[in-house]
Each structure stands twice: as C-alpha cells, then as structure tokens.
C-alpha positions as CSV (number, residue, x, y, z in Angstrom):
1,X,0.0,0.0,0.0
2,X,1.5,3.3,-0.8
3,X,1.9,6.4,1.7
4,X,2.2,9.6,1.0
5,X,4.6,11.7,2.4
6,X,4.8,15.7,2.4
7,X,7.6,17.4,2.4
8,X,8.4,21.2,3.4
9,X,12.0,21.6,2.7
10,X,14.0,24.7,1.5
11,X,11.3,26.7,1.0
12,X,9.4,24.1,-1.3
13,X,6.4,22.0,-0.3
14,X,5.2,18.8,-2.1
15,X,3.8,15.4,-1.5
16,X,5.0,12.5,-2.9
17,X,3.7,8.7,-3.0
18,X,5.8,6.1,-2.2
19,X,5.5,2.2,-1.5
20,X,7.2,2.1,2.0
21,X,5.8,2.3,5.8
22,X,5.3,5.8,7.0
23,X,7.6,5.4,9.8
24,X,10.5,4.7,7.3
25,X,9.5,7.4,5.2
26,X,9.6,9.8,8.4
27,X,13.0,8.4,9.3
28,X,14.6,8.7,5.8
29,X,13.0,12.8,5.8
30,X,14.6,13.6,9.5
31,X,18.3,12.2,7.9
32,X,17.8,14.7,5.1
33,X,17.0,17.5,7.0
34,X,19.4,17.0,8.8
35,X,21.6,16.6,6.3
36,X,20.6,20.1,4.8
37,X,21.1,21.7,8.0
38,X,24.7,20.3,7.9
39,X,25.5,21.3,4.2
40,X,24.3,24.6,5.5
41,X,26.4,25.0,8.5
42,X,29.7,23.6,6.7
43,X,29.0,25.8,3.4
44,X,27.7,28.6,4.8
45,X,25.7,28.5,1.4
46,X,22.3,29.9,1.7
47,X,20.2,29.4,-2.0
48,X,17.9,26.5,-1.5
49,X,18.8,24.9,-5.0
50,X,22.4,24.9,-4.3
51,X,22.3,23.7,-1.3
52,X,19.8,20.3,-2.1
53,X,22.6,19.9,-4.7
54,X,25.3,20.3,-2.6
55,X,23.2,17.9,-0.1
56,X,22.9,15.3,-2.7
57,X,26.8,15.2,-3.9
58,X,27.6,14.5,-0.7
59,X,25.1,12.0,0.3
60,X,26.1,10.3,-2.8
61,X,29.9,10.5,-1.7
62,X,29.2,9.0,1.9
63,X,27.1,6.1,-0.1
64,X,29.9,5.2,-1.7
65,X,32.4,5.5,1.2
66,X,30.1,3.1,3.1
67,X,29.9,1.1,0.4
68,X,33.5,0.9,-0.7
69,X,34.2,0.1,2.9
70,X,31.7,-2.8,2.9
71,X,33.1,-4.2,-0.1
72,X,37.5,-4.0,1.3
73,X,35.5,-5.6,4.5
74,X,34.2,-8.3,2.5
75,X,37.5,-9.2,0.3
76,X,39.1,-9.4,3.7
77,X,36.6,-11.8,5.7
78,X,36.9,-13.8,2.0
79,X,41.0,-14.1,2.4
80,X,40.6,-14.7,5.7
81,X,38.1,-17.7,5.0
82,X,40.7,-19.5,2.3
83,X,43.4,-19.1,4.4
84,X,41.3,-21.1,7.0
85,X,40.4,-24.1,4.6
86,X,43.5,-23.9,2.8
87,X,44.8,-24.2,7.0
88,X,42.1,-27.1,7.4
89,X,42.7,-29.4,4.3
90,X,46.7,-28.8,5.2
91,X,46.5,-30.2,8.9
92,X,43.7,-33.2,7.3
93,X,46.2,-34.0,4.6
94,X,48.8,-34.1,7.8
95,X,46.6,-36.0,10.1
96,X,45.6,-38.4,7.2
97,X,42.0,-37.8,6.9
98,X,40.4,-37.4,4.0
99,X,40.1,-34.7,2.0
C-alpha cells in the first residue's frame, strides 16, 4: 500500500507517493533535513537549490564510502576464510583424513 509523504523543505512544499511504511519514510526525511542543515552550516551556502545539490553530492559521496568500505571488508573476511580451509585441508592431509 502506498503512503504519502509531504515534504516542506527549502522553501518548497510537495507530496510524494511512495510504497514504504510511513515510519521509514519519516525516518529517511529527519536524515535529510538534517543533512541540509549540515550542508548549511559547513557551506555557509544559503540558496535553496544549491544547497539540495550540494546535499545530494555529498550523500552520494558518503554512499559510496560506506559502500567501498563494505566491499574491502568483505575481500578481507573472504582471504581470511581460504586461508582457514586452505589451514584445514593442510592439517587433514597431515593427520591423514580425508580430503
């Protein structure tokens, strides 16, 4: 069931429509106030359209930290996992079990 959700941000006020629980949709609006108000505070930058822009570059840019980091932490946990059966099958092959 879809949920409508109006926003009042930066001077511009509309609803949109949108397939998720209103409590998500409430959650995912306070982050990106928030992360307005940041933008503005770091900027200093006061036009609304530059700063939703702004806003959105560096959303994007912490996605893809996040992201990036998710992905180094998953090569590693996958290293880490052949050096443990490559470990196993050597102490097997030692032991004489089979393998």
């Amino acid at each position: 069931m879809a949920n409508e959700l109006c926003l009042d941000i930066l001077g511009t006020s509309f609803t949109i429509m949108a397939d998720e629980d209103e409590a998500y949709l409430q959650k995912v609006l306070t982050q990106y106030k928030t992360a307005v108000e940041n933008t503005q505070n770091i900027s200093g930058i006061n036009d609304p359209l530059n700063v939703a822009v702004l806003t959105g570059f560096l959303l994007c840019d912490e996605i893809n930290k996040i992201t990036r980091q998710s992905d180094e932490e998953s090569e590693e946990v996958e290293k880490r996992t052949l050096k443990l059966i490559a470990s196993i099958e050597h102490a097997l092959k030692i032991s004489g079990g089979n393998g």
